[in-house]
GUDO-471973 format. One record per residue (C-alpha): residue in one letter; y negated, z, x. Coordinates in steps of 0.1 Angstrom, whole numbers, plus 2048, in hexadecimal, padded with zeros to 3 digits. Example, Ala and Ser with C-alpha at 12.3 -4.5 7.8 and 13.67 -1.06 7.14 Angstrom:
BEGIN
A82D84E87B S80B847889 
//
This chain:
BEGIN
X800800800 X7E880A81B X7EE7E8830 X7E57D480D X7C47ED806 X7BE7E382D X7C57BA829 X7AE7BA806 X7907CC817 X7947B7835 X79479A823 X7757A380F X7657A6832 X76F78383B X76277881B X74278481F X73D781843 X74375C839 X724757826 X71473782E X6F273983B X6E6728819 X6F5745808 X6E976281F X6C6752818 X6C97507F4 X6D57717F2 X6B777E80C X69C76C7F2 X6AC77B7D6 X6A77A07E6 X68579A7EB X67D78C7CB X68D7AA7BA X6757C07CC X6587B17C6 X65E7B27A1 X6677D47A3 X6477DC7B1 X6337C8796 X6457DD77B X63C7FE790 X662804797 X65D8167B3 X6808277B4 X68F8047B2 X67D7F77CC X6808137E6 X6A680D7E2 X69D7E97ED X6877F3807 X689815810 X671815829 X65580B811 X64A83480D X63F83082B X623819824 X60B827810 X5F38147FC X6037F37F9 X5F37CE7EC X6047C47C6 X6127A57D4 X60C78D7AF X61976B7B1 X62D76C7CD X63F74E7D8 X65674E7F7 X64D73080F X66573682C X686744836 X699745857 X6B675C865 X6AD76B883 X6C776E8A5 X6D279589C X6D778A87C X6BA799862 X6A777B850 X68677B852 X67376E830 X64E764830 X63F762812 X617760802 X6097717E4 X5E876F7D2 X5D07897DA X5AC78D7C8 X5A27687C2 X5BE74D7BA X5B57357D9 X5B87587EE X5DD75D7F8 X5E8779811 X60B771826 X622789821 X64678A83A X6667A4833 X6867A884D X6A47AB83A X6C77B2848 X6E67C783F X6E97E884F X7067F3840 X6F97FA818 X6F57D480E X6D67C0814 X6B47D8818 X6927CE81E X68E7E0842 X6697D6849 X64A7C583B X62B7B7849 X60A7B3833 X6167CB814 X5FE7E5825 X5D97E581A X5D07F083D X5E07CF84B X5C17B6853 X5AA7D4849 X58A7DB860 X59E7F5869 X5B97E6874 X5A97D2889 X5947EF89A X5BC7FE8A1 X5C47DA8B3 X5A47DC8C5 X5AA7FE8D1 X5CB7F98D7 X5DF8118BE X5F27F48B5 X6047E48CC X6117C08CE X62D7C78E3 X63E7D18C9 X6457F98D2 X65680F8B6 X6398268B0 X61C8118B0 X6277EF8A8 X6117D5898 X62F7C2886 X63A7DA86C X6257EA84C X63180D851 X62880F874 X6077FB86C X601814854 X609833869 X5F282A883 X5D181F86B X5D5846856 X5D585387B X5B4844884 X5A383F866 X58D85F869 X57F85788D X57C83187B X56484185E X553855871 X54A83588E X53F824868 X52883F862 X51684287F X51481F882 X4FF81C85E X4E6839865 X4DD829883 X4D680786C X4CA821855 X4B282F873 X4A780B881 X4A97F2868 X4817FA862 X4627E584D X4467D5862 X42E7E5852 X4147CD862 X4207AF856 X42E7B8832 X4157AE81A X4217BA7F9 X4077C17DC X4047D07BC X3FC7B779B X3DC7C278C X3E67DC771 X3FD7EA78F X41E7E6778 X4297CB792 X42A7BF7B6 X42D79C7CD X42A7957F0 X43F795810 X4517B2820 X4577A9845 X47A7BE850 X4817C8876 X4A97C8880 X4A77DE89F X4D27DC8A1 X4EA7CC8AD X4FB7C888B X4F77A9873 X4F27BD854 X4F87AC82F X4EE7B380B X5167B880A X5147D781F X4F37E181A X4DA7EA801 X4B97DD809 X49C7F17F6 X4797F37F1 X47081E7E8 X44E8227D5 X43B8437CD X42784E7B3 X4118717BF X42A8777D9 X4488757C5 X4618567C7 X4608437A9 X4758227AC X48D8147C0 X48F7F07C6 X4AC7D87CE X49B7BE7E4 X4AD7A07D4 X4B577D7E8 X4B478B802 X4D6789813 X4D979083A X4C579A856 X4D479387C X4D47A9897 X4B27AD8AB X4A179788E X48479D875 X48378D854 X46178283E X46F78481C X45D7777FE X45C78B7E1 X44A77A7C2 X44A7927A7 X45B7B179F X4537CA784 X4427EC78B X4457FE769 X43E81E77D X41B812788 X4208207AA X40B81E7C6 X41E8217E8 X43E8157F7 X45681680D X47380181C X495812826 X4BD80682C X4DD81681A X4FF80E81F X50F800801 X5327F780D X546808826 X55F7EC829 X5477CE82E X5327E3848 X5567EC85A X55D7C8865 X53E7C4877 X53F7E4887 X5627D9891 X5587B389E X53E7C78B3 X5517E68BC X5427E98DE X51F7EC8D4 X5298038B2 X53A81B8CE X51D81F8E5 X50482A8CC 
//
């Protein structure tokens, strides 16, 4: 009995060992697809069985209309599958890749790259930059996988926030008016004002309307009474003034003096620029 239990399991190995490529493929895609409709439906015990490693990432992207573009089976035997899903926009697809192989429970998902929203993140790139991500492809800190991707971002994402930060209040501090050549004045009942309002970049940073609030303060007896979007205007480059025409705006206030002054808006826009010139944001 125990040398027929032996030849049937045996010959289930052989039987499954024998899997054509084709099938190993088809069976790969199949995986994956399950677990990305788990995800959609919020199945998150279901797909953790499929990919148990995917605790480890955190917040993760909702990857909607996926589509698998490419399949191969790598030389120690996982499969690699690279797919794209939409992401915001519909002409704005993100790549997505999974390893899949057998280690002993069936096919699993084993790793991911691009599920994790810290993967092409500002700061992800600051981690590259600094080089808490490595390339070579070491267990701890390596640049290929989600959960290590992740790891390494949650670890420097204070020191991150706080470079952000002190980055802005020095725009805040030196993004000024030229009060000698802004020539803004109030309409004749003093219920609106025209003119130009000449701004002084004194940074390094090109600063945008996306990061940045640009506004004009006015006073009434000391007090503030109205704040200002300055509108149209969109950027203002490093080391660069700007003349910008304002034509009308409404003063229901009636005030009488102003001021101009720079807030951030947007953490996340401001980061990438910070990031693209991380040398100059870590010497102030």
């Amino acid at each position: 009995m125990k040398r027929i239990i032996f030849a049937i399991t045996a010959l289930a190995l052989t039987l499954v060992s024998c899997k054509s490529d084709e099938e190993k493929i088809k069976d790969a895609n199949a995986l994956v697809e399950k677990f990305v409709h788990e995800i959609l439906l919020e199945n998150f015990d279901a797909a953790k069985s499929i990919y148990p490693k995917f605790q480890k990432i955190g917040e993760y992207w909702i990857p909607r209309e996926f589509e698998i573009e490419n399949t191969m089976i790598e030389s120690d035997g996982s499969i690699s599958i690279y797919g794209s899903y939409q992401k915001f926009a519909p002409k704005r697809r993100e790549e997505l890749k999974f390893i899949i192989k057998d280690i002993g429970k069936g096919l699993q998902i084993i790793n991911s790259k691009g599920l994790s929203t810290y993967y092409n993140s500002p700061l992800f790139e600051y981690c590259k930059r600094k080089g808490f991500l490595d390339a070579d492809n070491t267990e701890e800190n390596s640049i290929d996988y989600d959960g290590q991707i992740a790891k390494i971002c949650q670890e420097h994402k204070f020191e991150f926030e706080l470079l952000i930060y002190k980055c802005a209040r020095f725009v805040s501090e030196n993004v000024v008016m030229n009060k000698q050549q802004t020539t803004l004045q109030l309409g004749y009942f003093n219920d609106s004002y025209s003119g130009t309002i000449s701004i002084i970049n004194n940074t390094g940073f090109d600063i945008s309307n996306s990061s940045f609030d640009f506004n004009i303060y006015w006073f009434k007896g000391g007090i503030q009474s109205d704040v200002h979007n300055i509108q149209f205007l969109y950027q203002i480059n490093a080391f660069s003034t700007v003349h910008h025409e304002i034509n009308y705006e409404n003063l229901p206030s009636r005030a009488n003096k102003y001021n101009f002054g720079v807030t951030l808006d947007d953490q996340d826009a401001f980061a990438a620029e910070v990031v693209r010139k991380l040398e100059y944001s870590e010497s102030l």
